[in-house]
mmCIF file as Biopython writes it, N, C-alpha, C and O atoms, coordinates in Angstrom:
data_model
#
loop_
_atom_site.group_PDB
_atom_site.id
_atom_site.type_symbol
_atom_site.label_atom_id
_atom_site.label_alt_id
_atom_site.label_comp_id
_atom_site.label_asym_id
_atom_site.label_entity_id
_atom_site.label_seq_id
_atom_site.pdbx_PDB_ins_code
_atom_site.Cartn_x
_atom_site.Cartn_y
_atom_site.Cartn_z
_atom_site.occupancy
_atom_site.B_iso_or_equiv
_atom_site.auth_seq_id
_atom_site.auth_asym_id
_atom_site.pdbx_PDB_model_num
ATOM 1   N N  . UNK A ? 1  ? -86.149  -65.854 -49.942 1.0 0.0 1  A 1 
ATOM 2   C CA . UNK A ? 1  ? -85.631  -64.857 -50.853 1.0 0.0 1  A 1 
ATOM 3   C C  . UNK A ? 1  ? -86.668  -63.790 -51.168 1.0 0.0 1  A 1 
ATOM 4   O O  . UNK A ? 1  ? -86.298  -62.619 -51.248 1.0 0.0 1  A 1 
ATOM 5   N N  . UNK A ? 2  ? -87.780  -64.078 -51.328 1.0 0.0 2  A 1 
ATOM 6   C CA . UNK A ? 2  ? -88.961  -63.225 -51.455 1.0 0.0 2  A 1 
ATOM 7   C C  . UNK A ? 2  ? -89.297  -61.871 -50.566 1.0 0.0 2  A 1 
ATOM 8   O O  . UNK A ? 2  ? -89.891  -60.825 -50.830 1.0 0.0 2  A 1 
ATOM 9   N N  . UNK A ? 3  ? -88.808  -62.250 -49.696 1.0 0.0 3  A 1 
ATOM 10  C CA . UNK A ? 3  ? -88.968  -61.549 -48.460 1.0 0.0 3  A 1 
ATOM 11  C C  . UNK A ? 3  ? -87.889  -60.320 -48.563 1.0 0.0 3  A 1 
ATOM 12  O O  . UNK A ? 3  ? -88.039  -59.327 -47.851 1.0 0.0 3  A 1 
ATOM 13  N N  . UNK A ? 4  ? -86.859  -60.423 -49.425 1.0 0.0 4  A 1 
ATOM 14  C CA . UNK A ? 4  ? -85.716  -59.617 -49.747 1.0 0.0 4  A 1 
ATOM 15  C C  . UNK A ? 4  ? -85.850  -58.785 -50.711 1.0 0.0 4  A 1 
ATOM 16  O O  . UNK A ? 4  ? -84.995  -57.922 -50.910 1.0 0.0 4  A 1 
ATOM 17  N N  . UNK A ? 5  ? -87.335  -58.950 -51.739 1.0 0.0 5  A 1 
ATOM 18  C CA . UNK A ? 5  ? -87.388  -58.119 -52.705 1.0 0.0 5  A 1 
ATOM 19  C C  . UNK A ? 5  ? -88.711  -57.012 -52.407 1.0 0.0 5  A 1 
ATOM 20  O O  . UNK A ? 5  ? -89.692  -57.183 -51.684 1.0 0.0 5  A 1 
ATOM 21  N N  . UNK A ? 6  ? -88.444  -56.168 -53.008 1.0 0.0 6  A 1 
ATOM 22  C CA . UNK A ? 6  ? -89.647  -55.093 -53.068 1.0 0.0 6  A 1 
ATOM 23  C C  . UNK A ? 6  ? -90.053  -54.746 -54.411 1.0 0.0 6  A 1 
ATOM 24  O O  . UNK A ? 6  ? -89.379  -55.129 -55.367 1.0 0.0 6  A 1 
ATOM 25  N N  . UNK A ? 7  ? -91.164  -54.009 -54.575 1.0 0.0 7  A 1 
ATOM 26  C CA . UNK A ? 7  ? -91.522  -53.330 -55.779 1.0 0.0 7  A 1 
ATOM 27  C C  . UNK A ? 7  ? -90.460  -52.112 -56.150 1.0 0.0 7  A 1 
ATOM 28  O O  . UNK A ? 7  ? -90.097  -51.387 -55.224 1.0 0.0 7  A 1 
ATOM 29  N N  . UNK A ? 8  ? -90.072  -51.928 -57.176 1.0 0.0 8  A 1 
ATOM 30  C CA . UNK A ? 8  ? -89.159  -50.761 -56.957 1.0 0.0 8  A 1 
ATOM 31  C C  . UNK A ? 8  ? -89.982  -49.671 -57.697 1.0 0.0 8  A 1 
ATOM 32  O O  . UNK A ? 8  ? -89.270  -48.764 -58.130 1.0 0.0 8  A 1 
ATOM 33  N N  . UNK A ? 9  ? -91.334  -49.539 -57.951 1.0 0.0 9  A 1 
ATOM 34  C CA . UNK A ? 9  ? -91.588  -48.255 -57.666 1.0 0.0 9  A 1 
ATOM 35  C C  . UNK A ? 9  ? -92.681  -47.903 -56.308 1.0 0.0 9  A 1 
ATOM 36  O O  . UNK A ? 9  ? -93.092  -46.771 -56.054 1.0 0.0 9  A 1 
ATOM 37  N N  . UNK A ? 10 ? -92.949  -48.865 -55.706 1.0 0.0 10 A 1 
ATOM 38  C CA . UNK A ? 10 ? -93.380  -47.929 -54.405 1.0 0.0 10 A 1 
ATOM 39  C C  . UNK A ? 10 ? -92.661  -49.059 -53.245 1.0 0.0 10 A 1 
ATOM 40  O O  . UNK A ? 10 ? -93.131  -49.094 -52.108 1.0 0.0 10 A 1 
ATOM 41  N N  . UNK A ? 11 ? -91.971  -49.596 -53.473 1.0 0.0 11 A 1 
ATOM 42  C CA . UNK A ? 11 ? -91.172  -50.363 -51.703 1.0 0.0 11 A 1 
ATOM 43  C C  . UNK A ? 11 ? -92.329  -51.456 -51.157 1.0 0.0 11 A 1 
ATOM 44  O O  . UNK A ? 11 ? -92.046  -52.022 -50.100 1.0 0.0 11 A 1 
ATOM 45  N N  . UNK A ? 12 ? -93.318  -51.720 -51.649 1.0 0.0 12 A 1 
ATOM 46  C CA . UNK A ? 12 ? -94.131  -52.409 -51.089 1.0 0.0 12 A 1 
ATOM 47  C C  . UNK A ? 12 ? -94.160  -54.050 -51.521 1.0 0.0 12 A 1 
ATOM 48  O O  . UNK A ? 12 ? -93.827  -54.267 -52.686 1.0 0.0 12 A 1 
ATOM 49  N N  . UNK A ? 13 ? -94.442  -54.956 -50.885 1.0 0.0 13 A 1 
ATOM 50  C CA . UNK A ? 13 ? -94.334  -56.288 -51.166 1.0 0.0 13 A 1 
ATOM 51  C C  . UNK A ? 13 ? -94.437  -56.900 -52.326 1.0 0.0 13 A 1 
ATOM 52  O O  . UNK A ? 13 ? -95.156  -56.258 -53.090 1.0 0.0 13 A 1 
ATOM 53  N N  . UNK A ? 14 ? -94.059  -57.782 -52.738 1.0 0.0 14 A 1 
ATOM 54  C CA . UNK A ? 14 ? -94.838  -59.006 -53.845 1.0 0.0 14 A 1 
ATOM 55  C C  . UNK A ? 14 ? -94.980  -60.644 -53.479 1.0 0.0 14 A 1 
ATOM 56  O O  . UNK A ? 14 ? -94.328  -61.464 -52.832 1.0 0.0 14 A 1 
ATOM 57  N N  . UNK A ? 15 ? -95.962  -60.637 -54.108 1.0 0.0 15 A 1 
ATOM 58  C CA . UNK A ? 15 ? -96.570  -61.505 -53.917 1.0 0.0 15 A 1 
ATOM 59  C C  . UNK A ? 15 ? -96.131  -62.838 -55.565 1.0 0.0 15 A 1 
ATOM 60  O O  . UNK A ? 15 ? -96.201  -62.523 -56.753 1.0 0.0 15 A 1 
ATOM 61  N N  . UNK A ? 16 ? -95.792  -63.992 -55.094 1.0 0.0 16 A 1 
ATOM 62  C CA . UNK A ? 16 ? -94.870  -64.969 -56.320 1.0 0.0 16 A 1 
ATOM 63  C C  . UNK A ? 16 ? -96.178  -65.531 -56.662 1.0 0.0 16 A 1 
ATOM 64  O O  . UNK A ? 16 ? -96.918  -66.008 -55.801 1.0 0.0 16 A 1 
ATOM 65  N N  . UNK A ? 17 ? -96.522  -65.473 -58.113 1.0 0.0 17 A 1 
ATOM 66  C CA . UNK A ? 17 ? -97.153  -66.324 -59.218 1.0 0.0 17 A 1 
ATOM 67  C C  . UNK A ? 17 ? -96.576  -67.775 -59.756 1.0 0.0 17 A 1 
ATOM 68  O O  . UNK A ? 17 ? -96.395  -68.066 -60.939 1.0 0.0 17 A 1 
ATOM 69  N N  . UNK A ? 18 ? -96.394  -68.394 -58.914 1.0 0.0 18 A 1 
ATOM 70  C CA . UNK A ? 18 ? -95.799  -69.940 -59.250 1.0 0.0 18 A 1 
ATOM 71  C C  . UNK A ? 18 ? -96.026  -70.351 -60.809 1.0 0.0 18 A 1 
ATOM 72  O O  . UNK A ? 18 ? -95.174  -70.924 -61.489 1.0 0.0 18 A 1 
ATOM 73  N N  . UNK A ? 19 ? -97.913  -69.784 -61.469 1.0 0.0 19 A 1 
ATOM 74  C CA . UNK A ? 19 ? -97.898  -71.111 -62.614 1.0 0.0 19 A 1 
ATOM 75  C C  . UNK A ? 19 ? -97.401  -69.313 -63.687 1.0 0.0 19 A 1 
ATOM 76  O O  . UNK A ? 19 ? -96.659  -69.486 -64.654 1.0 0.0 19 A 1 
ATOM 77  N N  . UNK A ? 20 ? -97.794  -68.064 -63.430 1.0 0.0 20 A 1 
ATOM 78  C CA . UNK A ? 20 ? -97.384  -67.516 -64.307 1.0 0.0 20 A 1 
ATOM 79  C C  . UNK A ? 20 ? -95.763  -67.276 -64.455 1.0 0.0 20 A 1 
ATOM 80  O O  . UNK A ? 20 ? -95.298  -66.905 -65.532 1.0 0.0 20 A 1 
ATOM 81  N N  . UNK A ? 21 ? -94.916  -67.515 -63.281 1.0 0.0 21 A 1 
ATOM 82  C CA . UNK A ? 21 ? -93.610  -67.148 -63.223 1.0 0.0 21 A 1 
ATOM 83  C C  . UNK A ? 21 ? -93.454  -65.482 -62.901 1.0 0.0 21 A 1 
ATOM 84  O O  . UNK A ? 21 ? -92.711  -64.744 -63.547 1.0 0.0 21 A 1 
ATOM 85  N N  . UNK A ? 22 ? -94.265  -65.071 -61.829 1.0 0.0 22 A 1 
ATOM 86  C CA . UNK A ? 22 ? -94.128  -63.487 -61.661 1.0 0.0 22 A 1 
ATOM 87  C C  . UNK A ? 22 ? -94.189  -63.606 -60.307 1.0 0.0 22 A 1 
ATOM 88  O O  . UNK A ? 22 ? -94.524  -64.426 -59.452 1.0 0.0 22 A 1 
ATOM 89  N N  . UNK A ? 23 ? -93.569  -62.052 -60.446 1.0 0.0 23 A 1 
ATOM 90  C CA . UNK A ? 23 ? -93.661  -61.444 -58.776 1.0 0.0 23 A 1 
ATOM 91  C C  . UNK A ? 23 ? -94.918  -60.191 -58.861 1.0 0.0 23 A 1 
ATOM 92  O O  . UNK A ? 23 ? -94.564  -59.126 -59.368 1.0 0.0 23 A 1 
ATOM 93  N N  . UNK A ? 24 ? -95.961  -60.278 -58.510 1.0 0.0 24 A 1 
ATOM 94  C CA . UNK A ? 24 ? -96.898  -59.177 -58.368 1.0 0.0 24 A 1 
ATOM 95  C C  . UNK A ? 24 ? -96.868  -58.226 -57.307 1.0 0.0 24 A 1 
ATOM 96  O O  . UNK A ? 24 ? -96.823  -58.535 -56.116 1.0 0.0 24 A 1 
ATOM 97  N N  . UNK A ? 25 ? -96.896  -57.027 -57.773 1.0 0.0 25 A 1 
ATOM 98  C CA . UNK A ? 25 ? -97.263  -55.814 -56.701 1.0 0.0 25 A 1 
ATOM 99  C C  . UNK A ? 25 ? -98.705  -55.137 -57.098 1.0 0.0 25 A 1 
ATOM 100 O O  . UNK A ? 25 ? -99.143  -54.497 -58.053 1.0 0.0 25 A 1 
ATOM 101 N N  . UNK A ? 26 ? -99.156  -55.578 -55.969 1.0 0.0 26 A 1 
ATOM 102 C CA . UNK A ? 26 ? -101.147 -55.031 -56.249 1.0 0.0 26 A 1 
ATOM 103 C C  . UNK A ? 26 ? -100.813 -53.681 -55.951 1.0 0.0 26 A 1 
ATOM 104 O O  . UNK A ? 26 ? -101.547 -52.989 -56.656 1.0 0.0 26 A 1 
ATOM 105 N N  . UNK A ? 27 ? -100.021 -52.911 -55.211 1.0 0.0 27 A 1 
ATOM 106 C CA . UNK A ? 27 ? -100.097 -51.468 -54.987 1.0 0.0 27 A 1 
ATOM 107 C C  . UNK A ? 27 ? -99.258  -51.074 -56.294 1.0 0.0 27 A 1 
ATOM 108 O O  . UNK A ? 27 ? -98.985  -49.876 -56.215 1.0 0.0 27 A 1 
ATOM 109 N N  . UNK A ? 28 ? -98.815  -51.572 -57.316 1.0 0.0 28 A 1 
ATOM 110 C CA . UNK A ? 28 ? -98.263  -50.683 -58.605 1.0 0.0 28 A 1 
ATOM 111 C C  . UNK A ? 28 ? -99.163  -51.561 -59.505 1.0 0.0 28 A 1 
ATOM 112 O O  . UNK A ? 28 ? -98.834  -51.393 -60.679 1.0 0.0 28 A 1 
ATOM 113 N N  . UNK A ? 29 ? -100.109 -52.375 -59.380 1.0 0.0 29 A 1 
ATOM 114 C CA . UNK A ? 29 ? -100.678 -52.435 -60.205 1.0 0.0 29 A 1 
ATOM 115 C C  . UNK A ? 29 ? -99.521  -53.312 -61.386 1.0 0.0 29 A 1 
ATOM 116 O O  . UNK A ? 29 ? -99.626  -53.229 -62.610 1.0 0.0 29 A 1 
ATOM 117 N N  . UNK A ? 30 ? -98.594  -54.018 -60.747 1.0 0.0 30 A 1 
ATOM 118 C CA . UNK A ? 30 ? -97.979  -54.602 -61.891 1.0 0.0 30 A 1 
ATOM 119 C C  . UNK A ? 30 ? -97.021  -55.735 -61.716 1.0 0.0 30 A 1 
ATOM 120 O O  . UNK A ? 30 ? -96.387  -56.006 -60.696 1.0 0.0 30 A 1 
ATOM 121 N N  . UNK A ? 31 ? -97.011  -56.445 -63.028 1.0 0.0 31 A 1 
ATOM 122 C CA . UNK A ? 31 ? -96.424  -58.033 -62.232 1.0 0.0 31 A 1 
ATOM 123 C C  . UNK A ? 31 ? -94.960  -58.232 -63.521 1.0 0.0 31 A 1 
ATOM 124 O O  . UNK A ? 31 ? -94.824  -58.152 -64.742 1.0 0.0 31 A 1 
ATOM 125 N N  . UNK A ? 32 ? -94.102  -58.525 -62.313 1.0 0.0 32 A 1 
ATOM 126 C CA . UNK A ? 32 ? -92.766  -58.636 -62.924 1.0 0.0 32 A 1 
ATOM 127 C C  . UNK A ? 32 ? -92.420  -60.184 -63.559 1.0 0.0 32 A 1 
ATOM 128 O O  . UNK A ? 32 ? -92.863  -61.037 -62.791 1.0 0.0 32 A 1 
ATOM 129 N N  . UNK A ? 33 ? -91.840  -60.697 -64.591 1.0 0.0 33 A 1 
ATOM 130 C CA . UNK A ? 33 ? -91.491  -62.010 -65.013 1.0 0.0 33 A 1 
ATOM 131 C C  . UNK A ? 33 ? -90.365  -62.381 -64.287 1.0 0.0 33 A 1 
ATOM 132 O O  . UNK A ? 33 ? -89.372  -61.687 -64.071 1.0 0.0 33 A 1 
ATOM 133 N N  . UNK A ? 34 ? -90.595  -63.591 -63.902 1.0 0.0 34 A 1 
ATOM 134 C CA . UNK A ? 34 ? -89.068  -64.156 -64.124 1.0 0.0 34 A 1 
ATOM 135 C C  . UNK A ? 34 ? -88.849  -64.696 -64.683 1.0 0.0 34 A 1 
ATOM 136 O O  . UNK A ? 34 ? -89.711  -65.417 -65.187 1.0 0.0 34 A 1 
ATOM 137 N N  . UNK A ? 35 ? -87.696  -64.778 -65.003 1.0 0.0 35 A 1 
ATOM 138 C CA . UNK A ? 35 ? -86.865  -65.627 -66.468 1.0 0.0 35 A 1 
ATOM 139 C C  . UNK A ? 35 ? -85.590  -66.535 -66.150 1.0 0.0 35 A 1 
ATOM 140 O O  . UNK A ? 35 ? -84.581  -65.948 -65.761 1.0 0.0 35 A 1 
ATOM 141 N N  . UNK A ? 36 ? -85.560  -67.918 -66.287 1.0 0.0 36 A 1 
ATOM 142 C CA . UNK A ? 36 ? -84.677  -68.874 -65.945 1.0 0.0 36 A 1 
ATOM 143 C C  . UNK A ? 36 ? -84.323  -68.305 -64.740 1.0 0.0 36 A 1 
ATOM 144 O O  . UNK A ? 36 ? -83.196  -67.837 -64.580 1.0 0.0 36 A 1 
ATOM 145 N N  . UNK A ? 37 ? -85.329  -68.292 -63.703 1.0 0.0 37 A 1 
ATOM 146 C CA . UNK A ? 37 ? -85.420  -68.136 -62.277 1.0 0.0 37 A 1 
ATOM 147 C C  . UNK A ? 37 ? -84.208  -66.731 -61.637 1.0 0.0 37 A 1 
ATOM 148 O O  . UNK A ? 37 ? -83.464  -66.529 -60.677 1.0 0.0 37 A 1 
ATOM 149 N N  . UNK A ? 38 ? -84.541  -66.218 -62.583 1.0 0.0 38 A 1 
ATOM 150 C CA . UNK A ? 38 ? -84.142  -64.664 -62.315 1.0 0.0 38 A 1 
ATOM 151 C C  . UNK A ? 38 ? -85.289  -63.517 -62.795 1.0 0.0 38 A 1 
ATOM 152 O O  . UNK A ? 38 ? -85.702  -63.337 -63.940 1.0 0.0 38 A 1 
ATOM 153 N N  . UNK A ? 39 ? -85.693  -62.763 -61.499 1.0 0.0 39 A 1 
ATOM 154 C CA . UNK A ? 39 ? -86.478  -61.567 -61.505 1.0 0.0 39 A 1 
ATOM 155 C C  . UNK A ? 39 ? -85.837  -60.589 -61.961 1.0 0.0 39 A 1 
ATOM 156 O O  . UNK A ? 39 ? -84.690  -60.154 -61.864 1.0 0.0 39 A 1 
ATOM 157 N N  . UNK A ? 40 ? -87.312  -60.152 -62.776 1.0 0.0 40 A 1 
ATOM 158 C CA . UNK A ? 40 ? -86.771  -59.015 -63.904 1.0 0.0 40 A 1 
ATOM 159 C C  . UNK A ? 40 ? -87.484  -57.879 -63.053 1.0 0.0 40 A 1 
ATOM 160 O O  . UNK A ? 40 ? -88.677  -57.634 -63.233 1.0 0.0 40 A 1 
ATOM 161 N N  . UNK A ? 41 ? -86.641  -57.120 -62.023 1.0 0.0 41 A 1 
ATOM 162 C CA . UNK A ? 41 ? -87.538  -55.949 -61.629 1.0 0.0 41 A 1 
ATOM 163 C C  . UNK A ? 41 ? -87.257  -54.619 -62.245 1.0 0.0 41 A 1 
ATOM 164 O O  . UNK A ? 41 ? -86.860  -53.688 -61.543 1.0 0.0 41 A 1 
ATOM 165 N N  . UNK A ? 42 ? -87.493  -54.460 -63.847 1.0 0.0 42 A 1 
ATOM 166 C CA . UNK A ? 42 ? -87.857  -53.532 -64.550 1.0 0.0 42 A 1 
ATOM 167 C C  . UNK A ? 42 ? -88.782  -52.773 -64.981 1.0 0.0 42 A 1 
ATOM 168 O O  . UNK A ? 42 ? -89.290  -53.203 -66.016 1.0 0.0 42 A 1 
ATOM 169 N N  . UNK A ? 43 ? -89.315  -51.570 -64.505 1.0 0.0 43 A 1 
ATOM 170 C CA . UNK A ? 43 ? -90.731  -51.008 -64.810 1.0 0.0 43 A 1 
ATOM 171 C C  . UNK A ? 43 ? -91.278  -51.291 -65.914 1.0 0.0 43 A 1 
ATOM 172 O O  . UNK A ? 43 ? -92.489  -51.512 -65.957 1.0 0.0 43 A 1 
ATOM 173 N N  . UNK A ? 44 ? -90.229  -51.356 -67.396 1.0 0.0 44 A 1 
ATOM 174 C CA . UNK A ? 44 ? -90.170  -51.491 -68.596 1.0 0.0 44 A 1 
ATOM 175 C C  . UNK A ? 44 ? -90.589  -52.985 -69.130 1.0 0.0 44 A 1 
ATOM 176 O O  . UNK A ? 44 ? -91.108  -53.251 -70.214 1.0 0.0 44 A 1 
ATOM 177 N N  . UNK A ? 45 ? -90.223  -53.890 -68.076 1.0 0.0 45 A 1 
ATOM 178 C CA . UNK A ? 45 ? -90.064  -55.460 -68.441 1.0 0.0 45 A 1 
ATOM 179 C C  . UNK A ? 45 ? -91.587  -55.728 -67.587 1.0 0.0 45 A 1 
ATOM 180 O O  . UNK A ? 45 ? -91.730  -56.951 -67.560 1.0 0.0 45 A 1 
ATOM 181 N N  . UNK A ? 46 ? -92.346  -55.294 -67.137 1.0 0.0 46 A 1 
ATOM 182 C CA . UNK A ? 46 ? -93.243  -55.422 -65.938 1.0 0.0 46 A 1 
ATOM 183 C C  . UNK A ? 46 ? -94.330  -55.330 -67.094 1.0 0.0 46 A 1 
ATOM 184 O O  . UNK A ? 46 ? -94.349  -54.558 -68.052 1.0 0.0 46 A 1 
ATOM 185 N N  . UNK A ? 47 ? -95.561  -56.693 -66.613 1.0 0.0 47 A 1 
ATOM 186 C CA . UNK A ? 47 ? -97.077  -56.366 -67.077 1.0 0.0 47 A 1 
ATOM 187 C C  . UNK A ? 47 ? -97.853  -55.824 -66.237 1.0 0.0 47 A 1 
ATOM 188 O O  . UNK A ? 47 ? -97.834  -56.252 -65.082 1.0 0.0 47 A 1 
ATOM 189 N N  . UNK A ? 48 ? -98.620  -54.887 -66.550 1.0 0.0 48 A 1 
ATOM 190 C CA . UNK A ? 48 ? -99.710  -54.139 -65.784 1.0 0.0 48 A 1 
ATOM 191 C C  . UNK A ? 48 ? -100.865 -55.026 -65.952 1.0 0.0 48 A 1 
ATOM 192 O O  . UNK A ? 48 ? -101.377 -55.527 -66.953 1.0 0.0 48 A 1 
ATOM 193 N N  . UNK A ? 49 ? -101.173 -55.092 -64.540 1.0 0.0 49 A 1 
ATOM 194 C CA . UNK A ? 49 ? -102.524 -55.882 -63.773 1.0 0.0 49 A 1 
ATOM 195 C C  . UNK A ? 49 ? -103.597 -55.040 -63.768 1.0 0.0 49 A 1 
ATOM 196 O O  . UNK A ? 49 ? -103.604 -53.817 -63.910 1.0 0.0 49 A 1 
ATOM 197 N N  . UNK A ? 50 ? -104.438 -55.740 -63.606 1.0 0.0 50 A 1 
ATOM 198 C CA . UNK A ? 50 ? -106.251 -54.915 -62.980 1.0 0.0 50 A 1 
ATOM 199 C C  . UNK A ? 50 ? -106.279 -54.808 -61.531 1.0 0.0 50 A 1 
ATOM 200 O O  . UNK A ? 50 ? -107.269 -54.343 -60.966 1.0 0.0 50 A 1 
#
C-alpha cells in the first residue's frame, strides 16, 4: 500500500515510521500521522521534521 502513496506537496516518496505511526517525506521536510490505521495526508495535519 505504501508504494501507492505520495507526498502531496512535492509527489515524492514516504518513508512508514512503525513506532511513531507516520508516513515521512524528507523532501517536504514533513511527517504525516496515522490514525486508527488511516493516513492523514494533510499539509495542515502534518509535523515538520529537521
Amino acid at each position: 500500500m505504501l508504494e501507492a502513496l505520495v507526498c502531496p506537496r512535492t509527489g515524492g516518496a514516504l518513508v512508514y515510521d512503525p513506532v511513531r505511526q507516520e508516513l515521512i517525506s524528507r523532501a517536504a521536510g514533513l511527517a504525516f500521522p496515522i490514525r486508527n490505521g488511516i493516513p492523514i495526508m494533510l499539509e495542515d495535519e502534518a509535523r515538520k521534521i529537521d
